[in-house]
C-alpha positions in Angstrom: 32.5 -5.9 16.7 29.5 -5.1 18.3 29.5 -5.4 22.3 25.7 -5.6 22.5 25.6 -6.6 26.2 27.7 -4.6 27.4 25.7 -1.8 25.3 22.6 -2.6 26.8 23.7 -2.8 30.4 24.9 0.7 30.1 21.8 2.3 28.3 19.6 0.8 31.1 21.2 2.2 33.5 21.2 5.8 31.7 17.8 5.6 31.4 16.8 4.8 34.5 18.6 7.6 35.4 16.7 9.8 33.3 12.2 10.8 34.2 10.5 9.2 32.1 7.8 11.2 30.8 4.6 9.6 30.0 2.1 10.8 27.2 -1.3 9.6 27.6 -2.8 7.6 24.5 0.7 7.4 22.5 0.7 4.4 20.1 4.8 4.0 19.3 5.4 2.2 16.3 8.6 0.7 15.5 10.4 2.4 12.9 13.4 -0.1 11.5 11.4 -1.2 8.7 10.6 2.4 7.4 14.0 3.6 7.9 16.4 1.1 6.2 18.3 1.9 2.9 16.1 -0.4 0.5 12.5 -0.5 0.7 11.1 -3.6 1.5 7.4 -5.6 1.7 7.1 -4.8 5.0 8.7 -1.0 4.5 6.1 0.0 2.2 3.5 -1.7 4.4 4.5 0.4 7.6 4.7 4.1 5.2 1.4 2.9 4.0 -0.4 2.6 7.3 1.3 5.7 8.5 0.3 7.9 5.9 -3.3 6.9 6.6 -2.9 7.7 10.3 -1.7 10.7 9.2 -4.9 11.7 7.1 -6.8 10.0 9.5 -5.4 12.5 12.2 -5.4 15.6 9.8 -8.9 14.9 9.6 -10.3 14.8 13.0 -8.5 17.4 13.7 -10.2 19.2 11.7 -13.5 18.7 13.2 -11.9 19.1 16.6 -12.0 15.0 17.8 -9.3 13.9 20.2 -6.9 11.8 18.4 -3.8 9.8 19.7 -0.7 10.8 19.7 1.3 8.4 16.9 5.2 8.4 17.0 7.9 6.3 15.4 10.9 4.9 16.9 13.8 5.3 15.1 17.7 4.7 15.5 19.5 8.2 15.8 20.9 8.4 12.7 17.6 8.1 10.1 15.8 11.5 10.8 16.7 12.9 7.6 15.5 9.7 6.5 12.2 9.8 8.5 11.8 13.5 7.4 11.5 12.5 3.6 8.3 11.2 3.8 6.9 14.3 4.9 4.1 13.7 7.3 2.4 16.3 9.2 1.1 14.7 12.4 3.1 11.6 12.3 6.3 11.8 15.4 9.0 10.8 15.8 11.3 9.3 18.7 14.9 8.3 18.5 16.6 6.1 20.8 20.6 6.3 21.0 21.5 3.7 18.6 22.6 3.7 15.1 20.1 2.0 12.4 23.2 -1.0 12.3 23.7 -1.3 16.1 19.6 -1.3 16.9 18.9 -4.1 14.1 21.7 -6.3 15.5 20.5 -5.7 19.2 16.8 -6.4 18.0 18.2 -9.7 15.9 20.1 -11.0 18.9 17.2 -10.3 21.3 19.3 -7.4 23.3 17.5 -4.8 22.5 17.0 -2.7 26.5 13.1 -1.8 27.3 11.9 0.4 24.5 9.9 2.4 26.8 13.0 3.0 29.0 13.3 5.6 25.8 10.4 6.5 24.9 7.5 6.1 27.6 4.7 4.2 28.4 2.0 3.4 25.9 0.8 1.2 23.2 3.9 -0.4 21.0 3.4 -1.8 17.5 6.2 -3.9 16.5 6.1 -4.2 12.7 8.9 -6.9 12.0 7.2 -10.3 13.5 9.2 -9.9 16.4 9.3 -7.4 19.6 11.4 -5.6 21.5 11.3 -5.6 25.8 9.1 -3.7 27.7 8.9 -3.0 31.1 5.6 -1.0 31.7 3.6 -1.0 28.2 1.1 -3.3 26.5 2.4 -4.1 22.5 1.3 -5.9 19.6 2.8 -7.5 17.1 2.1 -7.8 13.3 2.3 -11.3 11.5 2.7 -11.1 7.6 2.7 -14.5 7.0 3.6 -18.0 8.4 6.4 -19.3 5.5 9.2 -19.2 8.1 6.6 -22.1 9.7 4.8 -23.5 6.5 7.3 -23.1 4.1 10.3 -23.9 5.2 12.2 -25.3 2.6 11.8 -21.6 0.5 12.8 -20.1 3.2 16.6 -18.6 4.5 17.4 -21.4 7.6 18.7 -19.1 9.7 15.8 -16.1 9.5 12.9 -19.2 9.8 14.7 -20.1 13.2 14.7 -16.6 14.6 11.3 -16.2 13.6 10.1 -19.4 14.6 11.3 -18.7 18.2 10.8 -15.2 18.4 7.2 -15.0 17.3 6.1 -17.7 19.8 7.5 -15.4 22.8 6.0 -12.3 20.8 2.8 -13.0 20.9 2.8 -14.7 24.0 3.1 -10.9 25.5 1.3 -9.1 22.8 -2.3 -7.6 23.3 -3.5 -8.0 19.9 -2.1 -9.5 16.7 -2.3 -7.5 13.6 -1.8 -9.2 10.0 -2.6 -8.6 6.6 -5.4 -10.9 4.9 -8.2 -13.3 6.2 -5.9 -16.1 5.2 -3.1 -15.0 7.4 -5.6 -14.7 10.0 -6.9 -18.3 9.5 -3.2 -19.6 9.9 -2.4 -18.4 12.9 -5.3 -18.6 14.8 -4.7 -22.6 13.5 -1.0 -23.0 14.0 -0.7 -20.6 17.1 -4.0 -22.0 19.1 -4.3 -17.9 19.3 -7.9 -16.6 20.0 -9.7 -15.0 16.6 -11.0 -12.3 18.8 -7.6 -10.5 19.6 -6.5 -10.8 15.2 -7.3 -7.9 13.5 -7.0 -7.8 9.5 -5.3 -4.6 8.0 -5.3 -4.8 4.6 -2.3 -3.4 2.3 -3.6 -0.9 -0.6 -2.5 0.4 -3.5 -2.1 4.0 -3.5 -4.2 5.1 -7.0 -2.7 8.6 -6.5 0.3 6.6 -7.6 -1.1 3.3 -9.3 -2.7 4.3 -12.3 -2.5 3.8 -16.4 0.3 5.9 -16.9 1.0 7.1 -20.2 2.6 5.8 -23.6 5.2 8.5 -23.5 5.9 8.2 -19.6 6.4 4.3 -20.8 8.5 4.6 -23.3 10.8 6.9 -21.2 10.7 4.4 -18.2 11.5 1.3 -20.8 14.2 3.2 -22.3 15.9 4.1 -18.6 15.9 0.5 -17.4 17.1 -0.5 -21.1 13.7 -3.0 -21.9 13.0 -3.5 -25.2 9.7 -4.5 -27.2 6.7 -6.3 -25.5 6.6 -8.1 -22.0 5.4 -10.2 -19.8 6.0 -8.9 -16.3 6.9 -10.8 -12.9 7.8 -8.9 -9.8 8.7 -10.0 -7.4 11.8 -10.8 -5.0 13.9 -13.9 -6.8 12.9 -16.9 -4.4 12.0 -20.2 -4.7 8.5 -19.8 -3.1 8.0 -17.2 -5.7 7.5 -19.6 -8.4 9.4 -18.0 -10.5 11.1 -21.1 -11.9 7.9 -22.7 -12.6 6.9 -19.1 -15.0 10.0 -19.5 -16.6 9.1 -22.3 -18.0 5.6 -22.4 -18.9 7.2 -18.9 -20.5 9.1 -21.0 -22.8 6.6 -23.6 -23.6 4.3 -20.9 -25.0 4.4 -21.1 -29.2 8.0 -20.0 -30.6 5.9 -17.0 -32.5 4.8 -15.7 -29.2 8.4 -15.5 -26.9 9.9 -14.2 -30.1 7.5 -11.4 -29.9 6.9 -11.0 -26.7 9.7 -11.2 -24.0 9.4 -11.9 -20.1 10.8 -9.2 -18.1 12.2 -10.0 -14.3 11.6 -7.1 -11.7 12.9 -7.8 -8.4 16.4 -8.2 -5.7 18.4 -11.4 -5.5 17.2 -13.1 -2.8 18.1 -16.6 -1.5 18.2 -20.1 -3.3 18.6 -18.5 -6.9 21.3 -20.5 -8.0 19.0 -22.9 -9.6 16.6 -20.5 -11.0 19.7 -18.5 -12.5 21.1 -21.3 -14.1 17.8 -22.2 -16.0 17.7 -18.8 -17.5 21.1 -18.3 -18.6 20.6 -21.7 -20.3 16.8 -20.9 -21.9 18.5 -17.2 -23.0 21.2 -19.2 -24.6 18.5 -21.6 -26.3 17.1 -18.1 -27.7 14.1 -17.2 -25.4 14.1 -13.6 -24.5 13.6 -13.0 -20.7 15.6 -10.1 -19.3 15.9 -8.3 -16.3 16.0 -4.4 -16.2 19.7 -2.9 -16.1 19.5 -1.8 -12.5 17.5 -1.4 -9.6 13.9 0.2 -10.6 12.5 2.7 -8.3 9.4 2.9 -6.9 8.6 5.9 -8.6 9.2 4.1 -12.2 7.4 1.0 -10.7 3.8 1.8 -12.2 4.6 2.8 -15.2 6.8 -0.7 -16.0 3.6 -2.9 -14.9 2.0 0.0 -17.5 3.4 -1.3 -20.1 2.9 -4.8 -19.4 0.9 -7.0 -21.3 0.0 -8.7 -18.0 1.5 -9.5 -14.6 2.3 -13.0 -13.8 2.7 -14.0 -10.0 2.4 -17.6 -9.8 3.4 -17.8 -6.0 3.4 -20.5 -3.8 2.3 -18.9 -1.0 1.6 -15.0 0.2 0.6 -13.1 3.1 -1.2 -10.7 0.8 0.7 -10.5 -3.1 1.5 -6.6 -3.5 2.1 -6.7 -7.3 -0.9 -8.6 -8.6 -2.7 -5.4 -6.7 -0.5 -2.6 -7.9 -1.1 -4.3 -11.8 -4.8 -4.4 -11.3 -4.7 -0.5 -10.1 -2.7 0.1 -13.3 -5.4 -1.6 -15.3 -3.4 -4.2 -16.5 -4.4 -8.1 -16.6 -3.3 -10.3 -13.4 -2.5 -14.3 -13.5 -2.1 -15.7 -10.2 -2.0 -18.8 -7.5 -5.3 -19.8 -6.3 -3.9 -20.5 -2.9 -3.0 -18.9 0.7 -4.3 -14.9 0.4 -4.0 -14.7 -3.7 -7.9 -15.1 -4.2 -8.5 -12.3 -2.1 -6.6 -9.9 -4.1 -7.5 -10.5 -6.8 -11.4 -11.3 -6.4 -12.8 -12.2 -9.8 -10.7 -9.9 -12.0 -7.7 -11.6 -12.0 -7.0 -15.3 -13.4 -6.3 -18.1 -10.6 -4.2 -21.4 -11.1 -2.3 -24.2 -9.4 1.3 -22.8 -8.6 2.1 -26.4 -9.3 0.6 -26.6 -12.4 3.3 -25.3 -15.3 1.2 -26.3 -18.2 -1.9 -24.7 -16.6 -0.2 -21.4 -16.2 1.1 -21.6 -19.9 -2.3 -22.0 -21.0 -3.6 -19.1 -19.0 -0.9 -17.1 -20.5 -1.8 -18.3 -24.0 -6.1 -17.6 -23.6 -4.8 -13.8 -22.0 -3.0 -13.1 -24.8 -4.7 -14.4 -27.3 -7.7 -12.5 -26.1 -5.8 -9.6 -24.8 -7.6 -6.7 -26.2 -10.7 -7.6 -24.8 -9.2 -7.7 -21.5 -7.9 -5.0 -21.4 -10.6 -3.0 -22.5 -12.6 -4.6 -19.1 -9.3 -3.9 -17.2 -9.1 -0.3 -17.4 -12.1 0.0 -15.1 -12.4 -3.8 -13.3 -9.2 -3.7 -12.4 -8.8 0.1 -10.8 -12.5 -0.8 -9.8 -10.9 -4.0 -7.5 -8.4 -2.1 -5.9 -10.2 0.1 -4.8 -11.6 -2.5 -1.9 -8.5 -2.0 -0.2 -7.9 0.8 1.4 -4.7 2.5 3.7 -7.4 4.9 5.5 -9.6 1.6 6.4 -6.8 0.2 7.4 -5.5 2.6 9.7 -9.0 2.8 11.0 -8.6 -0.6 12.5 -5.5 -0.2 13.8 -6.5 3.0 15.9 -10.0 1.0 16.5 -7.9 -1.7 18.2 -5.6 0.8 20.2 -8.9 2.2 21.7 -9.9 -0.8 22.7 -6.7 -2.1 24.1 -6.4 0.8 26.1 -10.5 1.1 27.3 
């Protein structure tokens, strides 16, 4: 069991103990995200801003600029972990907590002052909620508001702690950060927060990564995860708000001669309130219909070349942030369907296909016109698509973030 009171009692008073040493212009960004086993959304959003920092910072450099000093906080026992991603100006601190004990103090708010640890500067708290502070300014970043909008898709008891625990964040944070102009709208509506202290950092897809990969790097990525013939992709986590119910069925209410020839192929973790959705496809596989799910957990390494060999991506959400995968599909050239609400439209621009998540017999059709006139598509694809990602940018978006840590800290 973990004592975290008495934990935190006794690491403040070791640290105040200890001098503090305090580095002018240090932005500290919390690490949890970055360090945990599995790779989430947020995960691959953090790695993705820090590796433009880092080019950002090997760049000026260069030309002799002053640049901040960046540094991640991580529990003691993820360096190795930390050490994999291999940046070259990118720090790290650790504070004397394993990666268990410091997500369970941060969950039940009794976390000690971070800067007890690490020194005064700007903190970026990457999970929707801080940590204390006793002498530094923060901000906070804000994904998306489905713990407030969207309730009823969301886990109870991780809508309550975000419900409560943003409030108080960004009652003490400096700036909020999020991810689209759609996230921004929400919370400067739901929060009363003033548009002036938001800033929009996008997520990108990395093209050195995202690209058209090849028929033979396909067909050895099919073969690993154990996918056979032609698919449909989705990929996503497996919760309700991901519609994913709703594409199982206009899946099956596409002509017999098409889901015989063509399966749809299930990328993603369990998540919460699956129950339903798993009993509708064990009982359209047993009517016949082909939708499978790869034989373990892909990598993101194999990710680009699965949505490769897609004949499109379908992500029919009910509500996103941003939407990751209808980007990473349009990178690899490959034909996008998705919602017309929340953020969705801005990924997608004009290149990718918009519909009511609530309309099932809409989406079918889409799916129907797309393939029926899928060469053409993705002929335009190959360069539209790369062409639209392209607007979004990791090295833009770092750019803001150290734009609004200058001003912060004029």
């Amino acid at each position: 069991m973990l004592h975290s009171q008495s934990i935190t009692n006794k690491c403040a008073a070791i640290c105040y103990n200890k001098q503090i040493i305090v580095k002018k212009n240090t932005i500290y960004i919390e690490g949890l995200a970055l360090v945990e086993g599995h790779f989430s959304g947020i995960g691959q959003y953090v790695l993705g801003i820090l590796q433009g920092l880092d080019t950002i910072i090997e760049m000026r450099k260069l030309t002799g600029e002053n640049v901040p000093v960046v540094c991640v906080v991580i529990p003691r026992d993820t360096v190795p972990r930390f050490n994999s991603f291999g940046f070259k100006h990118i720090q790290y601190k650790t504070v004397p907590f394993s990666f268990r004990v410091m997500s369970a103090l941060w969950h039940r708010r009794k976390m000690p002052p971070l800067d007890l640890f690490c020194g005064k500067g700007l903190y970026v708290f990457t999970r929707f909620v801080d940590m204390p502070l006793l002498f530094s300014k923060s901000c906070v970043i804000i994904y998306d508001l489905s713990y407030e909008l969207f309730k009823q898709y969301s886990d109870e008891k991780n809508a309550l702690f975000l419900s409560n625990g943003v409030r108080k964040s960004i009652a003490k944070s400096e700036r909020i950060i999020t991810i689209s102009e759609s996230a921004k709208r929400e919370i400067i509506e739901f929060y009363k927060y003033d548009p002036s202290k938001i800033v929009v950092a996008y997520p990108a897809a990395d093209q050195r990564y995202f690209y058209k990969r090849s028929l033979d790097e396909i067909k050895a990525v099919k073969n690993k995860y154990g996918i056979k013939g032609e698919y449909i992709i989705a990929l996503s986590n497996l919760e309700p708000r991901k519609n994913l119910d709703g594409l199982v069925e206009a899946y099956c209410s596409l002509p017999k001669a098409t889901t015989d020839k063509i399966g749809l192929l299930l990328v993603g973790v369990n998540g919460w309130k699956i129950e339903k959705l798993f009993d509708k496809i064990v009982n359209r596989v047993g009517e016949g219909f082909n939708i499978m799910r790869p034989s373990h957990y892909v990598s993101d390494e194999d990710k680009p070349a699965i949505i490769s060999g897609a004949k499109m991506l379908v992500y029919p959400s009910h509500y996103e942030g941003f939407g990751m995968p209808p980007l990473e599909a349009l990178a690899c050239g490959v034909p996008v369907i998705t919602a017309n609400n929340s953020s969705l439209p801005e990924v997608v621009g004009r290149v990718g296909d918009t519909i009511d998540s609530n309309d099932t017999e809409g989406l079918t059709e889409a799916i129907k016109s797309n393939l029926e006139d899928w060469e053409k598509l993705a002929v335009k694809l190959r360069t539209a698509g790369p062409d639209q990602a392209t607007k979004f940018s990791w090295g833009k978006s770092a750019e803001t973030i150290l734009d609004m840590a200058k001003d912060i800290n004029k």
